[in-house]
PABAZA-972562 format. One line per field, with one value per residue (C-alpha): residue number from 1; residue in one letter; x, y, z. Coordinates in steps of 0.5 Angstrom, whole numbers, m for minus. Layout:
N
titor <- NUM:...
drenke <- A:...
u <- X:...
v <- Y:...
w <- Z:...
//
This chain:
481
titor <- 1:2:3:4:5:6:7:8:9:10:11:12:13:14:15:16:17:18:19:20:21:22:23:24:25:26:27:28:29:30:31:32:33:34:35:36:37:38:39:40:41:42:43:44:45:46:47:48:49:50:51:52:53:54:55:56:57:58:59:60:61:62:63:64:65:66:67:68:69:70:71:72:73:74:75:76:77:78:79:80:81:82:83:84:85:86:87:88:89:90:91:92:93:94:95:96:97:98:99:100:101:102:103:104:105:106:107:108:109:110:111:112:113:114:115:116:117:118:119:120:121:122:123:124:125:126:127:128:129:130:131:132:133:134:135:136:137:138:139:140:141:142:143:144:145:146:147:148:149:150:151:152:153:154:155:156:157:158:159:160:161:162:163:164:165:166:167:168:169:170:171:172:173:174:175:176:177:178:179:180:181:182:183:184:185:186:187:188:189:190:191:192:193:194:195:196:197:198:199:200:201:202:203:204:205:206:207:208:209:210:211:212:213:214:215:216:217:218:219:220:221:222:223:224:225:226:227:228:229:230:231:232:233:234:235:236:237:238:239:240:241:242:243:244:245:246:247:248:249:250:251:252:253:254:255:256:257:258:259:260:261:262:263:264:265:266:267:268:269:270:271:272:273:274:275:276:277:278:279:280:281:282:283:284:285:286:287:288:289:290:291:292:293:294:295:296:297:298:299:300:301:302:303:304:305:306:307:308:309:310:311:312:313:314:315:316:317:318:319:320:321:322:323:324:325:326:327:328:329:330:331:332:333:334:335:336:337:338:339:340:341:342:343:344:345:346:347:348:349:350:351:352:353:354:355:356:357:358:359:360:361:362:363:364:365:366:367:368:369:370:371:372:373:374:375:376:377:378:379:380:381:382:383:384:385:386:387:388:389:390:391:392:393:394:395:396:397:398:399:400:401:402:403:404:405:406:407:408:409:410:411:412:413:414:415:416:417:418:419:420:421:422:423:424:425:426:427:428:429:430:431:432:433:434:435:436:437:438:439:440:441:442:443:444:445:446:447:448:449:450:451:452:453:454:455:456:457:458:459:460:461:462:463:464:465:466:467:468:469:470:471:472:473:474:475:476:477:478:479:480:481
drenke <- X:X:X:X:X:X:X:X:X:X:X:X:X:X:X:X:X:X:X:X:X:X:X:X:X:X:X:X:X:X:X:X:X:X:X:X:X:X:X:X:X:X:X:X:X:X:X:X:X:X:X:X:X:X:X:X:X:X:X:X:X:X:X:X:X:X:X:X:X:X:X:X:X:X:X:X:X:X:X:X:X:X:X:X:X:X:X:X:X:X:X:X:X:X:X:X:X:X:X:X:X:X:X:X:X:X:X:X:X:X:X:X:X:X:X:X:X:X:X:X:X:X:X:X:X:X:X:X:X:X:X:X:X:X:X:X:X:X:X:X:X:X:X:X:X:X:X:X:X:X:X:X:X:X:X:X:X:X:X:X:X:X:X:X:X:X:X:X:X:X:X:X:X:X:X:X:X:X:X:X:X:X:X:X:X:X:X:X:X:X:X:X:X:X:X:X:X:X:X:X:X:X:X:X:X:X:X:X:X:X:X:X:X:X:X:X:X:X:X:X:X:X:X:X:X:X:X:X:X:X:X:X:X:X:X:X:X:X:X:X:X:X:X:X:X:X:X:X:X:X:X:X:X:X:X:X:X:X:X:X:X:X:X:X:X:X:X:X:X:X:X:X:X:X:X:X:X:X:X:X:X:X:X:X:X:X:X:X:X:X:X:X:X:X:X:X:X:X:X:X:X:X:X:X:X:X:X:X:X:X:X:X:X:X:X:X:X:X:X:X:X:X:X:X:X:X:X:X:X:X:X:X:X:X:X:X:X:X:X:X:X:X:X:X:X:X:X:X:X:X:X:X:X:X:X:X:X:X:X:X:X:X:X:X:X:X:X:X:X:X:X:X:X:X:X:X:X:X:X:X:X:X:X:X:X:X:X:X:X:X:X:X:X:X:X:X:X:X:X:X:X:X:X:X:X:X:X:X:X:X:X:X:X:X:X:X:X:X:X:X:X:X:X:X:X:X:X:X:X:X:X:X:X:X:X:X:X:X:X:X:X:X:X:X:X:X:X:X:X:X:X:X:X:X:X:X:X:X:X:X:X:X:X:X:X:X:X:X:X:X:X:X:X:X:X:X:X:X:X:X:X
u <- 332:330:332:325:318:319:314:313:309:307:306:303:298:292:293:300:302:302:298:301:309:306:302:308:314:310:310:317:319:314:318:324:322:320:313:309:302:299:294:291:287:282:279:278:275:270:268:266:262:259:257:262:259:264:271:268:269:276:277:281:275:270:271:266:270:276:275:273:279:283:279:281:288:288:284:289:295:292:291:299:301:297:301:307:307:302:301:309:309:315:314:307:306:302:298:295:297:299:301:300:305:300:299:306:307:301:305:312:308:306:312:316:311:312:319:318:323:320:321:318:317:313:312:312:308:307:307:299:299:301:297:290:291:292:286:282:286:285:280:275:274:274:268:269:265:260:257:263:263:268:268:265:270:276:273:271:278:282:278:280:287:287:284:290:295:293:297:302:308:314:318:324:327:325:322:319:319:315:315:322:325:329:329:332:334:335:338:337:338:338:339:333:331:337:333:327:331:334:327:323:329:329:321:318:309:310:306:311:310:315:314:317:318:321:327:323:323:330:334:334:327:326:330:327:334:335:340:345:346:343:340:334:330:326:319:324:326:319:317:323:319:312:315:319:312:309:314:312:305:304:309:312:317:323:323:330:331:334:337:341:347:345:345:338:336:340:338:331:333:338:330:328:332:334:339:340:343:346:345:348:344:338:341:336:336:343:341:348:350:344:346:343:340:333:328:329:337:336:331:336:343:341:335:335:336:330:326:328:326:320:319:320:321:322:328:332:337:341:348:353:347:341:335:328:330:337:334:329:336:340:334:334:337:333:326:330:333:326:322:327:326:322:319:323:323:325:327:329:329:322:326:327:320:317:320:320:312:312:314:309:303:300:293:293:300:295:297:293:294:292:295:297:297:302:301:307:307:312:315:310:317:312:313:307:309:308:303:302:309:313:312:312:317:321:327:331:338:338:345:348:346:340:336:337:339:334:339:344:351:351:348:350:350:356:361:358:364:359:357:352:356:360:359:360:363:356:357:351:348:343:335:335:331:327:325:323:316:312:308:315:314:314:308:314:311:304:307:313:308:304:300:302:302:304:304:309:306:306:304:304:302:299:301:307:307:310:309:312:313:313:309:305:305:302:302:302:300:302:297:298:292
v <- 20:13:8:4:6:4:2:3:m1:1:m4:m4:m5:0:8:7:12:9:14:20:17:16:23:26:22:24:32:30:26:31:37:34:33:25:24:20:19:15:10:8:2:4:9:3:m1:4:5:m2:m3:4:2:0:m4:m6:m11:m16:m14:m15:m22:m27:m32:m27:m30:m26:m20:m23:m24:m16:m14:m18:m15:m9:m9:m11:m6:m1:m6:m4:4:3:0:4:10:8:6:10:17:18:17:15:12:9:9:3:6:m1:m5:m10:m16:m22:m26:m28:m20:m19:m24:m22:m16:m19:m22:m17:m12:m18:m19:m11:m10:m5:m4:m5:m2:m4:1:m1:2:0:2:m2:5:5:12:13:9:11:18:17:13:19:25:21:15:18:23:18:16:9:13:17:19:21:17:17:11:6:9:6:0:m1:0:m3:m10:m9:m8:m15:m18:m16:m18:m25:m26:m21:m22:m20:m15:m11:m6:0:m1:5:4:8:14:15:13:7:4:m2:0:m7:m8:m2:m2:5:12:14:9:12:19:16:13:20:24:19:18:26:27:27:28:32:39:44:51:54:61:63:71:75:80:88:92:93:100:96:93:101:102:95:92:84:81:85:85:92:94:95:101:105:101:96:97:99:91:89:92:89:83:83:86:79:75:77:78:71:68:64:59:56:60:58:64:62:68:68:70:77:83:86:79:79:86:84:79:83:87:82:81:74:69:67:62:65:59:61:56:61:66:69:66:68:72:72:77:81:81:88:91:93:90:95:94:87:88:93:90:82:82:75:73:77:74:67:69:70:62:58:61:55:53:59:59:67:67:65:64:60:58:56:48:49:53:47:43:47:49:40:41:46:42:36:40:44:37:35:41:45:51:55:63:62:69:69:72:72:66:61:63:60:55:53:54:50:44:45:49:41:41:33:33:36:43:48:55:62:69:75:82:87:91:95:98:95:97:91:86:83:82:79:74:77:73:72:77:70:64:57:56:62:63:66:62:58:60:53:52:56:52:47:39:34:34:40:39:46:46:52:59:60:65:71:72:78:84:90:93:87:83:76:70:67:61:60:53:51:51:44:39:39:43:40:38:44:38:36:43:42:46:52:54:56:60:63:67:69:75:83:84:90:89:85:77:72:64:59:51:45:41:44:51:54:62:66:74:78:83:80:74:67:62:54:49:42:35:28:27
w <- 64:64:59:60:64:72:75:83:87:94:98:106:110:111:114:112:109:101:99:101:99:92:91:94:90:84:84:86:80:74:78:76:69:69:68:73:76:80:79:86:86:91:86:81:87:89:81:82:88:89:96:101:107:111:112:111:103:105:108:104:104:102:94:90:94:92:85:84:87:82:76:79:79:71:70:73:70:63:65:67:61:56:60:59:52:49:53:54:61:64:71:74:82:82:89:93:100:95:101:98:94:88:87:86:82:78:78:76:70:67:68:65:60:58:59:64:71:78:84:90:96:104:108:115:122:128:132:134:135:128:125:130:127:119:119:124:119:112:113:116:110:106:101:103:110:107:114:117:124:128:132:127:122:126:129:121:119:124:123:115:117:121:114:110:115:115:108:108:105:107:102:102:97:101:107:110:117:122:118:116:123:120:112:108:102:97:91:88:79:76:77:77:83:88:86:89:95:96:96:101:105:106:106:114:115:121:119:118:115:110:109:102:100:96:97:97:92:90:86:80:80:80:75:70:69:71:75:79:86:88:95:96:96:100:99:100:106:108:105:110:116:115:114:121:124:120:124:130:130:127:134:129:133:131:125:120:116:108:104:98:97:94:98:97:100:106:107:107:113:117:118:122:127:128:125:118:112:106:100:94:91:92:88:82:75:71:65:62:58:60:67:69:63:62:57:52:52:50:45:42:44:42:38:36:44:46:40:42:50:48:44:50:56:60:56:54:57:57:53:60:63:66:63:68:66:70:76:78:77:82:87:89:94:96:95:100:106:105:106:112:116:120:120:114:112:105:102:95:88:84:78:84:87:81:81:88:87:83:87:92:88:88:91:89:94:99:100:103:100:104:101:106:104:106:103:100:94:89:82:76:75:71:63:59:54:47:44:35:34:33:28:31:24:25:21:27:28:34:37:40:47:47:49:56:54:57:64:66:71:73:81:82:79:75:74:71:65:61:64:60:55:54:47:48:44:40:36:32:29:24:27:32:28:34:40:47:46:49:53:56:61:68:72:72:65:67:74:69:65:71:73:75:81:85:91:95:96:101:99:104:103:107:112:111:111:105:106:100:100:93:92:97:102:101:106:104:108:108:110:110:106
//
C-alpha cells in the first residue's frame, strides 16, 4: 500500500498522549493490511539505565544523561531501519517526545540516508486537568515508578516535563490539539498519511463501551445453510429476550444500537425495545454462489471451490461474492464511526464479528476483555478447517479472481446475481505464480479458524467497551494506557 517505508514521528511533551496515538494507529494500520509496529524509545532508554531516580535525568545540562539518550535514539533508529529493509515491515512509529530540533535532524538525516518517508504527528495539551489525569491513569504505573507513590510520581513528572519545554521545538504536520478538540494538518504527501489523518481525526481517549453481538439463531442456522436473509428461530427469539434483559439489567445509558440490513439482526433488536440504525455495511460476508447452501451442497456442487476455501481462508473470495480480506475493507467505516461514538450496541453476523474482533482484540492497544454468558442454546455455525486433506502445491485450477488482490473497491455488499441451484459464469486461470504470503494475514486469520461454541456469546473491550453477542456475550473495555 505503500511505495516506500514511511516513518512516523510522534512528537510531544510527556503524558500527552503520544504513546496511546501510536499503539492504537498501529492496530489501525496491521488491521488495514499495512505492517507497523512501534518502537517506543522509553523501553530502550529503561533497558539502559535499569534504575530511574529522578528528572533530573531529563534536564538538558545533565550531559552523561544526554548522551545516553542520544545513543538510545540510534539504537532504536537501527531497530527501524533493519524492520524496513529486512523484516518487511512498512511503517515504523517512531514513539518518543522528539522536541528538540537537533532530534529532528537526526532523524531527517537518517530517513534521507535511508530513502524512507517521514510524517510527523504532535500531539499538544495545555489543558491541566487533561494532563493531571494521563500521568495519574499512565505514569503512576509506569516502571519508571516502581513504588507506586502518587504525589512523588506527579510532582516527578511534572518537573521532567518542565525540563523537556525548555528546548521544544515547534512542528506541525499534524498536530493533535487537546485530544482531538482542534487539528493542523500540513503538507501531507501520500495515501497512506491522508489514512493515518483520517483514523487520528476520528479516534477520541474518553471510555466508551461498544457491545458487539451476534444476531440469535437463526432458521437457516438451524438448517446449516450460509447467507440468506432468514428469521430467527424460536431459540432466536429466546437469545433476543435475554439480551434485552441484559440491557436492562446493566442500566446501559445512551446506548446506540447498530443493525445490519438483514431480517434475523433486526429482529434481534426490535426485542429490545428501543431505536435502532440499519448499516448495510454490516451485512454478512457475501458467499456468492453459495448463498444459502449447506456445506454438503458445496462440496458436491463446487467441489473445486470448497477445496480452494480450505487453502486460504482469509483470502478466498466466493464466486460473485466476498472473501474475509474484502470484509475488513468494507467494515472501515465501522471501525471510524465506532471510534467516535459513544456507547454502541453492534449487533451483526458472525463474518463481520471477526472481523471487527479483530481490530479491537489488542491487549497492547489497552484492551480489557470480560465474557457474559447468556445462556441460550445454539446451533455449533462452526466448521474446523480440514488439516493435512490439501497439498501446499495442489494441482487444482485456481479460478481467475479467487483470490482477493492487495486492495478491494468494493465497500459495500454487492448485488447477489447467483442464488443456490444456479451455475455460475467461472472463467478459469493458470495457477497464480505466487500466493499472498501466509505472513501477509491480519489477526482476522487466527479469529477466523475459531473455536466451537454452542452458546450464544458476548465480548467487550477496554476503555472502550466492545461487548459482542454470538453464542455467548463479551464485553471489551478500552483505556488510555
Amino acid at each position: 500500500m505503500t511505495n516506500s517505508p514511511t516513518v512516523i514521528v510522534m512528537i510531544g511533551l510527556p503524558a500527552r498522549g503520544k504513546t496511546y496515538i501510536s499503539k492504537k494507529l498501529t492496530r489501525y494500520l496491521n488491521w488495514i493490511g499495512v505492517p507497523t509496529k512501534v518502537f517506543n524509545l522509553g523501553v530502550y532508554r529503561r533497558e539502559a539505565v535499569r534504575a530511574y531516580k529522578s528528572y533530573d535525568f531529563f534536564r538538558h545540562d545533565n550531559e552523561e544523561a544526554m548522551k545516553i539518550r542520544k545513543q538510545c535514539a540510534l539504537v532504536a533508529l537501527q531497530d527501524v531501519k533493519a524492520y524496513l529493509t529486512e523484516e518487511g515491515g512498512q511503517i515504523a512509529v517512531f514513539d518518543a517526545t522528539n522536541t528538540t530540533r537537533e532530534r529532528r535532524d537526526l532523524i531527517q538525516d537518517f530517513v534521507k540516508e535511508n530513502a524512507f518517508k517521514v510524517f510527523f504527528v504532535e500531539s499538544v495539551c495545555d489543558d491541566p486537568e487533561v494532563i493531571a489525569a494521563n500521568i495519574l491513569e499512565v505514569k503512576v504505573s509506569s516502571p519508571d515508578y516502581p513504588e507506586r507513590h502518587r504525589e512523588r510520581v506527579m510532582d516527578d513528572f511534572l518537573k521532567r516535563i518542565e525540563c523537556y519545554k525548555l528546548l521544544y521545538w515547534d512542528l506541525s504536520f499534524i498536530k493533535v490539539i487537546n485530544v482531538g478538540q482542534r487539528f493542523l494538518v500540513n503538507r501531507v504527501q501520500d495515501y497512506i498519511q491522508s489514512k493515518i489523518v483520517y483514523y487520528l481525526m476520528n479516534i477520541h481517549v474518553h471510555s466508551h463501551s461498544i457491545y458487539l453481538c451476534r444476531h440469535g439463531e437463526s432458521k437457516h442456522n438451524v438448517e446449516g445453510r450460509i447467507g440468506g436473509d432468514s428469521e430467527l428461530s424460536p431459540r432466536g427469539k429466546q437469545f433476543a429476550h435475554a439480551l434485552r434483559d441484559f440491557i436492562d439489567e446493566h442500566k446501559l445509558s445512551d446506548l446506540k444500537v447498530w443493525t445490519s440490513q438483514l431480517r434475523r439482526t433486526i429482529q434481534t433488536a426490535e426485542e429490545l425495545g428501543v431505536p435502532y440504525e440499519q448499516w448495510k455495511i454490516l451485512n454478512e460476508i457475501d458467499a456468492g454462489v453459495c448463498e444459502e447452501m449447506t456445506y454438503e451442497m458445496i462440496q458436491e456442487t463446487f467441489p473445486e471451490e470448497f477445496a480452494l476455501r480450505d487453502q486460504d481462508k482469509y483470502h478466498y473470495r466466493y464466486p460473485g461474492g466476498e472473501s474475509y480480506q474484502d470484509l475488513v475493507q468494507r467494515l472501515e467505516p465501522v471501525i471510524m464511526e465506532l471510534e467516535r461514538q459513544g456507547n454502541v450496541l453492534v449487533i451483526c453476523h458472525q463474518a463481520v464479528m471477526r472481523c471487527l474482533l479483530a481490530y479491537f482484540l489488542d491487549k497492547g492497544a489497552g484492551c480489557k476483555v470480560e465474557m457474559f454468558y447468556l445462556n441460550v442454546e445454539a446451533v455449533n455455525t462452526h466448521r474446523d478447517r480440514p488439516l493435512g486433506k490439501i497439498p501446499k502445491d495442489s494441482t487444482l485450477i485456481h479460478r481467475r479472481n479467487s483470490y482477493t488482490p492487495l486492495s478491494s473497491h468494493d465497500q459495500v455488499k454487492r448485488p447477489r446475481l447467483y442464488s443456490a441451484g444456479n451455475q455460475p459464469w467461472l472463467p478459469l486461470a493458470p495457477t497464480p505464480s505466487a500466493l499472498m504470503p501466509e505472513e501477509r494475514q491480519s489477526q482476522v486469520s487466527e479469529i477466523v479458524k475459531g473455536s466451537p461454541s454452542k452458546s450464544r456469546r458476548l465480548s467487550v473491550i477496554g476503555p472502550t467497551t466492545v461487548v459482542i453477542m454470538c453464542l455467548a456475550f463479551s464485553h471489551l473495555s478500552f483505556g488510555s494506557s
